[in-house]
RODO-2510 file (C-alpha; in nm, 4 decimals, decimal comma):
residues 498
     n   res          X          Y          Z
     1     x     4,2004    11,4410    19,2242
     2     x     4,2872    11,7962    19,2688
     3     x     4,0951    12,0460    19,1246
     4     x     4,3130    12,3309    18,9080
     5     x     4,3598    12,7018    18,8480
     6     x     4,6349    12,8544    18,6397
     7     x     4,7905    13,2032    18,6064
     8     x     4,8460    13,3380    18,2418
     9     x     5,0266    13,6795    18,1923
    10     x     5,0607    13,8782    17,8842
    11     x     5,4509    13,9025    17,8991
    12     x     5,7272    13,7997    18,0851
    13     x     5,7276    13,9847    18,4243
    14     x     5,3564    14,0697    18,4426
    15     x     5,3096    13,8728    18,7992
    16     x     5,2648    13,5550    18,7100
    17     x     5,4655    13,4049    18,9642
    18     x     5,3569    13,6537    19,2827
    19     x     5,0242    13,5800    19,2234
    20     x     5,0762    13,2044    19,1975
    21     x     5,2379    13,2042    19,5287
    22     x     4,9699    13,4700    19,6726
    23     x     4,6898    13,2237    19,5594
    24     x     4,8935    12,9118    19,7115
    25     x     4,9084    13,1133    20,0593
    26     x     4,4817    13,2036    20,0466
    27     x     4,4238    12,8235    19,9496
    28     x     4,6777    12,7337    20,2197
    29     x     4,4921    13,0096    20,4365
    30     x     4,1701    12,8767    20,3498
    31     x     4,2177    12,5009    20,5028
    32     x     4,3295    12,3667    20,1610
    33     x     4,6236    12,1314    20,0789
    34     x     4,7574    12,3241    19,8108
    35     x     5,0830    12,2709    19,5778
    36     x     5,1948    12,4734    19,2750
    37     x     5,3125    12,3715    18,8926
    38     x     5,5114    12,4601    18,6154
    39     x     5,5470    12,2346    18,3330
    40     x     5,8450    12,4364    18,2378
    41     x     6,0577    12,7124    18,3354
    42     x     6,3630    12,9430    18,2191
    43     x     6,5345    13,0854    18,4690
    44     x     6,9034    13,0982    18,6275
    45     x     6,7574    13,1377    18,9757
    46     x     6,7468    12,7387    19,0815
    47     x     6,7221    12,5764    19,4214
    48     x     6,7934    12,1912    19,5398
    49     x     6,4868    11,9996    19,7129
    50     x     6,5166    11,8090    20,0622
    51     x     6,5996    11,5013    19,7916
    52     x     6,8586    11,6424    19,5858
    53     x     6,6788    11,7677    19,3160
    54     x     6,6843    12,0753    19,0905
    55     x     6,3869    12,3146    19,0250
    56     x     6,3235    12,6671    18,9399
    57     x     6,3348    12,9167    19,2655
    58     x     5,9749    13,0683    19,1732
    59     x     5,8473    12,7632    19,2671
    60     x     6,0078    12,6814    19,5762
    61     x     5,8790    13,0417    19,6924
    62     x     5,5355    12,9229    19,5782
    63     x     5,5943    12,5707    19,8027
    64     x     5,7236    12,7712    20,0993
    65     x     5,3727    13,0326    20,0406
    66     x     5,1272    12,6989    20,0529
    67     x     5,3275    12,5760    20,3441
    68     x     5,4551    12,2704    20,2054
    69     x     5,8277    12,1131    20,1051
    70     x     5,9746    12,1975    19,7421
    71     x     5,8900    11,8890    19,4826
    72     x     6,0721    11,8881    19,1716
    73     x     5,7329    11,7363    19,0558
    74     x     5,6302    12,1222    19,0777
    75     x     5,8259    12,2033    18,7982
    76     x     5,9288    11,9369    18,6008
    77     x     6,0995    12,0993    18,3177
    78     x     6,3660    12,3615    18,4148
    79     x     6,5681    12,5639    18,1095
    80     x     6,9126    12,7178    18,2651
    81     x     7,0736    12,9460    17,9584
    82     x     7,3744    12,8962    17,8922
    83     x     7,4164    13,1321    17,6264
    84     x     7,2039    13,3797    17,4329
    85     x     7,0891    13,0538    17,1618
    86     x     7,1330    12,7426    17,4522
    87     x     7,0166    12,6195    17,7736
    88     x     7,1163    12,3253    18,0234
    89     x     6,7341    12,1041    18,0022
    90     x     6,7117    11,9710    18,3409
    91     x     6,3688    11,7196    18,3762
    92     x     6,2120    11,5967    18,7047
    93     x     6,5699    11,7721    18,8784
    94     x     6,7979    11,6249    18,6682
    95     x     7,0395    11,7452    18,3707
    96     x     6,9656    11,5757    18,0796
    97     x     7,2090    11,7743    17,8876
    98     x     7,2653    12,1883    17,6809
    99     x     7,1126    12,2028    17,3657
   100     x     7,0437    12,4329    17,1611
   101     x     6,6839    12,6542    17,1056
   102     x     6,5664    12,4825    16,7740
   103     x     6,6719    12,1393    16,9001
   104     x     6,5153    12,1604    17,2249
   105     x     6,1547    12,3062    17,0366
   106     x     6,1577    11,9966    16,8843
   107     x     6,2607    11,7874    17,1749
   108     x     6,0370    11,9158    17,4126
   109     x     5,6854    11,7061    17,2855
   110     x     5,8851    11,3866    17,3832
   111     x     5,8740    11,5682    17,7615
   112     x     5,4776    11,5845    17,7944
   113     x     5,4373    11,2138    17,9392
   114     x     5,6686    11,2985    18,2150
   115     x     5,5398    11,6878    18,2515
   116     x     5,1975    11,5038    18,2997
   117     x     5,3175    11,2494    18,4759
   118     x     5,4372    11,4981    18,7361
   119     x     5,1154    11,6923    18,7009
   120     x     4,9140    11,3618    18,7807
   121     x     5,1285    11,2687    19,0825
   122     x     5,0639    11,5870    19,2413
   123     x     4,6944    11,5775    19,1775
   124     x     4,6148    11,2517    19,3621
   125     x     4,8258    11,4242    19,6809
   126     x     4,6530    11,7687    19,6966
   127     x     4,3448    11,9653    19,7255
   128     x     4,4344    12,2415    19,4769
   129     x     4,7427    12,3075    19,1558
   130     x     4,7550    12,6622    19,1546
   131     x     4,9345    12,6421    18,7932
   132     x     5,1415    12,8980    18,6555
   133     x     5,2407    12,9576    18,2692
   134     x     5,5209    13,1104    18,0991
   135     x     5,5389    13,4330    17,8921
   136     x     5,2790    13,4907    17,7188
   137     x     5,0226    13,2030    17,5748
   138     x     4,9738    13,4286    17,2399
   139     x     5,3473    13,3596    17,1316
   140     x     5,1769    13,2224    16,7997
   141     x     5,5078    13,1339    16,6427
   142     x     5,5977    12,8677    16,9981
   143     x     5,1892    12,7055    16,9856
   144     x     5,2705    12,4032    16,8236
   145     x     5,3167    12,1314    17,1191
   146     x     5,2410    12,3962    17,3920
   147     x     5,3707    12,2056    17,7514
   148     x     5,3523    12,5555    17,9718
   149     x     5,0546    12,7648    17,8636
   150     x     4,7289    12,6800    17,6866
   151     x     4,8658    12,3655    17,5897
   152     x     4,8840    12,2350    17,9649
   153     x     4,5980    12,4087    18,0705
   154     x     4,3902    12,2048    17,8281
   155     x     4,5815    11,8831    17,9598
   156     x     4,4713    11,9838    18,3179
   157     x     4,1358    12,1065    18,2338
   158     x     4,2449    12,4105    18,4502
   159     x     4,0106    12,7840    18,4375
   160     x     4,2518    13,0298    18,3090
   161     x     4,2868    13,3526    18,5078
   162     x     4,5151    13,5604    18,2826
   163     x     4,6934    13,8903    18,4213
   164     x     4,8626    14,2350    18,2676
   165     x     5,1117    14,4298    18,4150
   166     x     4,9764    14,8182    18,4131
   167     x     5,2759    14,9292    18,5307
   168     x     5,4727    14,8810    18,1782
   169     x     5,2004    15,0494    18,0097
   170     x     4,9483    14,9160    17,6777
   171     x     4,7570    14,6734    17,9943
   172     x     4,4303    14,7124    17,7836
   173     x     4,5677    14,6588    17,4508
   174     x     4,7824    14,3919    17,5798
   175     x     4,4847    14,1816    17,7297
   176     x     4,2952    14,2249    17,4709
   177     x     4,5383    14,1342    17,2194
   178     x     4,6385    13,8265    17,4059
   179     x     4,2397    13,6662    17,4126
   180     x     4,2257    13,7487    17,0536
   181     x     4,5490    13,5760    16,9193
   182     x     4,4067    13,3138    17,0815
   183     x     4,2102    12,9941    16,9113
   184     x     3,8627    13,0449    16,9925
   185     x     3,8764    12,6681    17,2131
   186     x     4,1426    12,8681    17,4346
   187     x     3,9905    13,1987    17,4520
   188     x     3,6914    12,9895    17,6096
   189     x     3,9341    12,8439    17,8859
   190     x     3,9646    13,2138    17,9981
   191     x     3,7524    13,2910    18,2921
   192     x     3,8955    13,6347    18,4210
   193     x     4,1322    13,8981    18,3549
   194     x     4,3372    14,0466    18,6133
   195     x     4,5594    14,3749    18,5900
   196     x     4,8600    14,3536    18,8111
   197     x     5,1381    14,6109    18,9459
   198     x     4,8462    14,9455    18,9629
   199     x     4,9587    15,2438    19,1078
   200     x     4,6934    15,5535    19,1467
   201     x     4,3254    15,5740    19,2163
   202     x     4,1264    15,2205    19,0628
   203     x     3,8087    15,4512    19,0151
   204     x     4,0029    15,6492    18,7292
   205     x     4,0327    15,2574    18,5380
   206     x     3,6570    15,1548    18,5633
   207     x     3,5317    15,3409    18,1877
   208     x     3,8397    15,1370    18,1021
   209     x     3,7132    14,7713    18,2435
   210     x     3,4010    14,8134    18,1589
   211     x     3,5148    14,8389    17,7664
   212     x     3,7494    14,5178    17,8077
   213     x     3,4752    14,3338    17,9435
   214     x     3,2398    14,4089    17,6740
   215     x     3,5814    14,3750    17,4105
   216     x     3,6990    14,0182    17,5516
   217     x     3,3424    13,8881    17,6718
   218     x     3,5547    13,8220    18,0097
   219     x     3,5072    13,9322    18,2930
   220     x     3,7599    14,1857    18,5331
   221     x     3,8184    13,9990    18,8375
   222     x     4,0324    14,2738    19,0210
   223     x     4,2760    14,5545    19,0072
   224     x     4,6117    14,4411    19,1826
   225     x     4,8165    14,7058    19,3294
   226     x     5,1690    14,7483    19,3449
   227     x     5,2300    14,5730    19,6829
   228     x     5,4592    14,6257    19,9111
   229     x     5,5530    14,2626    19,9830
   230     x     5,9454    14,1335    19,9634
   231     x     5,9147    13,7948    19,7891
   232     x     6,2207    13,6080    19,6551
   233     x     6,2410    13,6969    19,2717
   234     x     6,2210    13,4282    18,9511
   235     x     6,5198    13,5770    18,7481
   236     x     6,7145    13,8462    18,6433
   237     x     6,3879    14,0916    18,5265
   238     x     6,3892    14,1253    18,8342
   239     x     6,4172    14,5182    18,9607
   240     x     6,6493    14,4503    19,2353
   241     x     6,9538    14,4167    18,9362
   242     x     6,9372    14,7725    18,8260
   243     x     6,6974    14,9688    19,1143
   244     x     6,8612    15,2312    19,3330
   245     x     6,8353    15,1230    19,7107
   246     x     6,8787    15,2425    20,0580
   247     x     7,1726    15,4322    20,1548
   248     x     7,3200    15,2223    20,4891
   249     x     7,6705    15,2348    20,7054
   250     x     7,8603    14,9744    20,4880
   251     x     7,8605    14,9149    20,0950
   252     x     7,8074    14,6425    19,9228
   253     x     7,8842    14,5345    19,5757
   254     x     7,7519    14,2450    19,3430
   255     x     7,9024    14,1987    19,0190
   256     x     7,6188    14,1955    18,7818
   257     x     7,7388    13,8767    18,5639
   258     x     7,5976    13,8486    18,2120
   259     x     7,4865    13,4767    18,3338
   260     x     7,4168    13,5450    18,6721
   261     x     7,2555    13,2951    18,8833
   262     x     7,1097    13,2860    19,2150
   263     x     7,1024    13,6199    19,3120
   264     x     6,8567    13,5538    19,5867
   265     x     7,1718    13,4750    19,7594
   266     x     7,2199    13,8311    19,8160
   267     x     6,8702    13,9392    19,9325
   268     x     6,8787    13,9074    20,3264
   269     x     7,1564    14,1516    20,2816
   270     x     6,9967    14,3863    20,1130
   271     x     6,6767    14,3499    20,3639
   272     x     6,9055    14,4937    20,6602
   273     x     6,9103    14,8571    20,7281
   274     x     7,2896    14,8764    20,7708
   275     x     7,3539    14,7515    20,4077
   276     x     7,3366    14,9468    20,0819
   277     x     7,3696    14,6806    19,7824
   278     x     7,4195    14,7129    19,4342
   279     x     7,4495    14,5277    19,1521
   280     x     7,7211    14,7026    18,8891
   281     x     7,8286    14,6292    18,5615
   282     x     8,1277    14,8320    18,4920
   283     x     8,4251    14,9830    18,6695
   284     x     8,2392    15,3029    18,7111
   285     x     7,9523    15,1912    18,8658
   286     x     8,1709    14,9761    19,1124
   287     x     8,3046    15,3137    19,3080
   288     x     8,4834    15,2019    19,6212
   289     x     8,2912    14,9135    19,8474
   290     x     8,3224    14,7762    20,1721
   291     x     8,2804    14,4413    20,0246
   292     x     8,3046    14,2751    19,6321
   293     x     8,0701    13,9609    19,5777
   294     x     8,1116    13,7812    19,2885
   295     x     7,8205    13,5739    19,2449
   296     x     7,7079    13,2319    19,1203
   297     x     7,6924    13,2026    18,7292
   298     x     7,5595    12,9486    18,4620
   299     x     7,8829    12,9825    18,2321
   300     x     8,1473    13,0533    18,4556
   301     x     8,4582    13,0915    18,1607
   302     x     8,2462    13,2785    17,9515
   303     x     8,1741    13,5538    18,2675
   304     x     8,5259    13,5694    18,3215
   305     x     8,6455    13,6549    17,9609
   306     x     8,3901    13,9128    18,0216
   307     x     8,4792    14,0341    18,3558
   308     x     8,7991    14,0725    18,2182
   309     x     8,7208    14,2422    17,8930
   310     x     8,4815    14,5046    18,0631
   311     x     8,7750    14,6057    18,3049
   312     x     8,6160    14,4909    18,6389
   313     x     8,8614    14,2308    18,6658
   314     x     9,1364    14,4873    18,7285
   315     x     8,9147    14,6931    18,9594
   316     x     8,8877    14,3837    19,1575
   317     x     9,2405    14,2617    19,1880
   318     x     9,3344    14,6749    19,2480
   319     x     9,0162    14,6592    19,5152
   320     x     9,1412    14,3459    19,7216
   321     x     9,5717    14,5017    19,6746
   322     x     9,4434    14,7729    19,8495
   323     x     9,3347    14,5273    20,1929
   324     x     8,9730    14,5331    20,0204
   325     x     8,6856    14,2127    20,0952
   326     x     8,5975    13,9847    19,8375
   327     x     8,3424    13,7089    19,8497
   328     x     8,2815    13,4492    19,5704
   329     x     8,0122    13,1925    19,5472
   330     x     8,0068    12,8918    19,3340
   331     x     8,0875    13,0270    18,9894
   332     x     8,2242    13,3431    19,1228
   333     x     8,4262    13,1037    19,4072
   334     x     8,6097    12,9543    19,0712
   335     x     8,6971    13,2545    18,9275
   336     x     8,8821    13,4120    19,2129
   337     x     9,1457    13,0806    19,2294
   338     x     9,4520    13,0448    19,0007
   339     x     9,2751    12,8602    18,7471
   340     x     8,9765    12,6866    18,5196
   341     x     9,0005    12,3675    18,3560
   342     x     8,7376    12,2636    18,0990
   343     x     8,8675    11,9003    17,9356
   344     x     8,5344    11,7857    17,9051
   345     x     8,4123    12,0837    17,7246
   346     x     8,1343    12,1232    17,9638
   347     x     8,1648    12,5021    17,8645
   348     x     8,3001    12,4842    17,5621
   349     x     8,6230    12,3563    17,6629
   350     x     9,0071    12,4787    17,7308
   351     x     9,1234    12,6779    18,0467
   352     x     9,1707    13,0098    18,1804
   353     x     9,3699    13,1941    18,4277
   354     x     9,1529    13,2677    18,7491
   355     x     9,2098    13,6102    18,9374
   356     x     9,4343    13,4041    19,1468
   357     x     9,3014    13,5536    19,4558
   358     x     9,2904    13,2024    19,6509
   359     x     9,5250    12,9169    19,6490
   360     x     9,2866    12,6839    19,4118
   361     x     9,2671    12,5409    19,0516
   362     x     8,9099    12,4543    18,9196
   363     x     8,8582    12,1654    18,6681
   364     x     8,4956    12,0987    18,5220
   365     x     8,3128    11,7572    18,5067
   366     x     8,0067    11,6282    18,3460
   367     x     7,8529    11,5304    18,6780
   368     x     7,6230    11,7882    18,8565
   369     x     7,6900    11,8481    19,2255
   370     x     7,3373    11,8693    19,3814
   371     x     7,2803    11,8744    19,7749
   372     x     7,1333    12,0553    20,0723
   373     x     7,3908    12,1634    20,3757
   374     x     7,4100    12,2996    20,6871
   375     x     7,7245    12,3769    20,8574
   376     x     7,9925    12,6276    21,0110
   377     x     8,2762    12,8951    20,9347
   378     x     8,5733    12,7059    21,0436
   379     x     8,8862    12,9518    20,8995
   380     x     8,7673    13,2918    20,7919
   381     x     9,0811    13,4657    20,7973
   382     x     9,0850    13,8827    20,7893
   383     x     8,8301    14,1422    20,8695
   384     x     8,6151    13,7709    20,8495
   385     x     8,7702    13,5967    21,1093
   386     x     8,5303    13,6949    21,3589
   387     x     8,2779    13,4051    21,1535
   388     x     8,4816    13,1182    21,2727
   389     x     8,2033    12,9440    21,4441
   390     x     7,8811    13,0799    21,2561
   391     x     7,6680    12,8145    21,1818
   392     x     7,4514    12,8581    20,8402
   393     x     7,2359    12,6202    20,6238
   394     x     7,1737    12,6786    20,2159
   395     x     7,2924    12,4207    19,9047
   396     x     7,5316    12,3429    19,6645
   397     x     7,4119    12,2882    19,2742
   398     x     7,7468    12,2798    19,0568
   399     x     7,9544    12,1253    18,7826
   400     x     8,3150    12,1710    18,8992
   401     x     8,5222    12,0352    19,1471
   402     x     8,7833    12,2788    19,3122
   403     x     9,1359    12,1455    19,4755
   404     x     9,3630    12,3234    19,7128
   405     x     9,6449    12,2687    19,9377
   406     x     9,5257    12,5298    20,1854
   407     x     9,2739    12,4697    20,5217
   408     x     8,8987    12,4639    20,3967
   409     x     8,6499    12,7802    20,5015
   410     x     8,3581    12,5892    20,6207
   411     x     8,2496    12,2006    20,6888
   412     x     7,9363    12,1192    20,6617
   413     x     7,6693    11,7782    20,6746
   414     x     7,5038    11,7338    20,3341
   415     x     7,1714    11,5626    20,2680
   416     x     7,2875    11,2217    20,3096
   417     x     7,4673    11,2886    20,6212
   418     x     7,8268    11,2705    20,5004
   419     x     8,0815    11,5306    20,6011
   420     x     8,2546    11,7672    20,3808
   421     x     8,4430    12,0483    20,3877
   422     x     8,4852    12,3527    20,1379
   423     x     8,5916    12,6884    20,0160
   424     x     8,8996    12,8659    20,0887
   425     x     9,0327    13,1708    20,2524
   426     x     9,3220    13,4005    20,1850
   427     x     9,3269    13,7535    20,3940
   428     x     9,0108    13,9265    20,3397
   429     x     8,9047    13,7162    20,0335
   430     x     8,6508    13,4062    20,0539
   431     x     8,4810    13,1519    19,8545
   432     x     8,2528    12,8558    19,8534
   433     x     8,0393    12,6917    19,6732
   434     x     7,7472    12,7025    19,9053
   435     x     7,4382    12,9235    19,7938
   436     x     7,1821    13,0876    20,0393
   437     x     7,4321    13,0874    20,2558
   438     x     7,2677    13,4172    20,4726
   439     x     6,9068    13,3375    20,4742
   440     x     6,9828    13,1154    20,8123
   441     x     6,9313    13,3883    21,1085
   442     x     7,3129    13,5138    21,2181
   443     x     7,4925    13,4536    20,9183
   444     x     7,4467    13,7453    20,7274
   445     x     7,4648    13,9678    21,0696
   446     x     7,7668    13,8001    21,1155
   447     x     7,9280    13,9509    20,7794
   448     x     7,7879    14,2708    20,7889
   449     x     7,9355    14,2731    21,1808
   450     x     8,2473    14,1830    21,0413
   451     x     8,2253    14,5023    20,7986
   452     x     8,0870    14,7652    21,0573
   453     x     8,4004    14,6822    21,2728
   454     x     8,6370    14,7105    20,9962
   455     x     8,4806    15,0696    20,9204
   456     x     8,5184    15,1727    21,2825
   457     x     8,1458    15,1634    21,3544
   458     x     8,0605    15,0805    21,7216
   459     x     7,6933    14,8883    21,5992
   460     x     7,6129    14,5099    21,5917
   461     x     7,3707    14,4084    21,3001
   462     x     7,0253    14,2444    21,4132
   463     x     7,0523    13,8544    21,3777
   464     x     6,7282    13,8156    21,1892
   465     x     6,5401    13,4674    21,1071
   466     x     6,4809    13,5556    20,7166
   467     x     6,2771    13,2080    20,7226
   468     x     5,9779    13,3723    20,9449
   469     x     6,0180    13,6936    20,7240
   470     x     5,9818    13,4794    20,4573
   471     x     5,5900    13,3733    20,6138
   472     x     5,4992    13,7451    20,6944
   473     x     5,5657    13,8503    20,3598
   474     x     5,3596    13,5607    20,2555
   475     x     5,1143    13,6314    20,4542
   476     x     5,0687    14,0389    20,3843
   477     x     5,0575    13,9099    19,9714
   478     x     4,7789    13,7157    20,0810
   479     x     4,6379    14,0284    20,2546
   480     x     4,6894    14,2136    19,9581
   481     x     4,5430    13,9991    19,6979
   482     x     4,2488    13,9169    19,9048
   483     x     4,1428    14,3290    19,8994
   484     x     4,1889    14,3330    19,5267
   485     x     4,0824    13,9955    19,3528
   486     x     3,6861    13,8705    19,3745
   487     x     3,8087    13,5591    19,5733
   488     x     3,4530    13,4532    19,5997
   489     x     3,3977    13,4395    19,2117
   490     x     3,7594    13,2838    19,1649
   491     x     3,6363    12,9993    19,4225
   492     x     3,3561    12,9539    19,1752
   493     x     3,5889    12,9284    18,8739
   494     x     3,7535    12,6670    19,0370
   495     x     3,4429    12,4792    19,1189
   496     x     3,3677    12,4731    18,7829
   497     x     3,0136    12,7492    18,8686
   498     x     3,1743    12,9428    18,5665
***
């Protein structure tokens, strides 16, 4: 049976996740057989498994850091909002319906055989759960049948290593604060305190650590810096949705959807030096790109009404009049057809005009598409015609089906080895439904290529293998956590030494 550790944070955002996946790679590192767990997670960033299964995207990171495949068993209860008071409840990968907050509080104690179940299944097949929690474990008012937080960490018997995020400010009152909300039984499953995201000179802190030692009765197990590492984000906190980036040779635009999902779609692009993406909200932040994405979203109608209402959808249609490139994917593939369908109420029900940017009418279903692919371009048409022929590799996770008349953008082989085609093309406008589309080396060189050439620009984009990225950046988080965290104590927390 495995032996546990879990990562507590103070707040959303603090680093729970990161350091999960930086103590999966040191296990991993270390000669163990490592696997991480979440009993639940809410997030719109989602990924399938090699079986066809749905789980949260901070845990597929932490999978790829300990070197192993993504398990749904990893995280067997995954919340995708829906609105600001609803989420889709997808358990062990698959949908088991939307309901609403208050229903799903009381639903979720009915979920802790299978959560465990999961939990136990892992155990008997690896050395170490790194486990992580979810917001904060002194949300007093959401104790009652805790599944993520103290609840499963007394389940698993797991040594709690709980972390603060300096950067936001209040770290000391906010650890602090946390241990003493706490029942005194869970207070004792704390065995270190870690402050995450530090920027500045750690000797300036130690008055400070010294005091929340002597405060908590726990003991500071390391200072955390702000590292430089580019790891896959859990959701839209993330800083990539509103930071300023890199000024490169071609501009690139994602529409920031209220319900955006997925928007690790987007990251190899922003990784390459000849790309400067943003994410905008409004006409005037759009300005005048090289390329519109519209991106995958958990409510698709409900995006559009917006789009519309906030004026972007005008900008768009005036943006791709003009000879402009637009990409869609999944949700934002539906809204650029001629229509949206809902008889099922799925979203709430009725229809609504598309942009009617491609020749295709959208009609939602109950039934969840859910599959790995790999396949080619086989009609890019425009500026993108120049893809015909690019192979890539990614998934499809959706709940309508789109029809059209016209020749298909890409085929591709799904998980069970069937063919299928998808997507459509019209001029320099394209949509699929497949997400993580670039992160296969040469597809996202191939776009930007496509874009440098429109522009004029003599300069061929570097075909880069985001995959092996992927395992450096793993490896300099282990580097970095290693420097900063007393590994050698947090062994002996995990032996059960203290």
């Amino acid at each position: 049976m495995a032996k546990a550790i879990m990562l507590q944070g103070t707040a959303s955002n603090a680093g729970k996740s990161l350091l999960s996946a930086g103590l999966c790679r040191i296990f991993r590192q270390d000669g163990y057989r490592v696997a991480p767990f979440k009993s639940q997670n809410m997030a719109l960033n989602s990924a399938i498994t090699p079986d066809g299964l749905e789980m949260g995207r901070a845990q597929v990171v932490q999978a790829e850091a300990a070197g192993i495949a993504p398990d749904a068993r990893m995280n067997p209860i995954l919340l995708k909002p829906t609105s600001s008071v609803g989420s889709q409840v997808i358990v062990n990968g698959i949908p088991r319906g939307t309901m609403a907050a208050g229903e799903y509080f009381r639903y979720r104690k009915s979920l802790i055989p299978e959560v465990m179940a999961a939990y136990h299944a892992l155990a008997a097949e690896y050395d170490i759960l790194v486990i992580e929690g979810a917001g904060s474990p002194a949300e007093i008012n959401l104790r009652q049948d805790d599944i993520v937080n103290m609840g499963m960490a007394r389940r698993a018997n797991a040594p709690v290593l709980l972390c603060g995020d300096i950067d936001r400010g209040g770290v000391f009152a906010a650890l602090y604060g946390t241990v003493k909300l706490l029942e005194p039984e869970e207070q004792t499953l704390i065995r270190g305190l870690i402050i995450n995201k530090f920027r500045g000179d750690v000797e300036i802190l130690r008055p400070g650590l010294g005091q929340l030692e002597q405060l908590t009765g726990k003991p500071v197990l390391g200072v955390v810096p702000m590292l430089d590492v580019d790891v896959d984000d859990e959701d839209s906190l993330s800083g990539r949705l509103s930071a300023a980036g890199k000024v490169g040779l071609v501009d690139i635009a994602v529409i920031r959807l209220p319900r955006l999902s997925n928007f690790t779609d987007f990251n190899p692009l922003e990784r390459m030096e000849e790309v400067t993406l943003r994410y905008v909200g409004s006409g005037k932040e759009l300005g005048k790109p090289d390329l519109i994405i519209l991106p995958g979203t958990k409510n698709t109608m409900d995006d559009l009404r917006w789009l519309r209402q906030s004026g972007l959808e005008a900008a768009i249609l005036k943006h791709a009049a003009a000879g402009g490139a637009v990409v869609g994917i999944c949700g934002g593939y539906q809204m650029l057809g001629q229509s949206i369908s809902d008889p099922e109420g799925v979203e709430g029900g009725g229809g609504l005009r598309g942009l009617g940017l491609l020749p295709a009418e959208t009609v939602f279903q109950g039934e969840k598409t859910r599959t790995r692919v790999a396949g080619t371009f086989r009609t890019p048409a425009g500026l993108f015609e120049e893809m015909a022929g690019v192979p890539f590799e990614g998934y499809e996770i959706h709940m309508g089906r789109t029809a059209s008349a016209a020749p298909s953008l890409v085929s591709f082989t799904d998980q069970t080895g069937a063919v299928h085609t998808d997507g459509l093309a019209a001029g320099n406008v394209w949509g699929c439904y497949v997400h993580g589309l670039f992160d296969k080396a040469g597809a996202a060189a191939a776009l930007v290529n496509c874009l440098l050439k429109a522009r004029g620009l003599d300069r061929s984009a570097a075909s880069v293998d985001w995959q092996a990225y992927a395992q450096l950046q793993y490896d300099k988080l282990a580097d970095g956590l290693r420097a900063s965290l007393d590994m050698e104590r947090i062994y002996r927390i995990l032996d059960g030494e203290e």
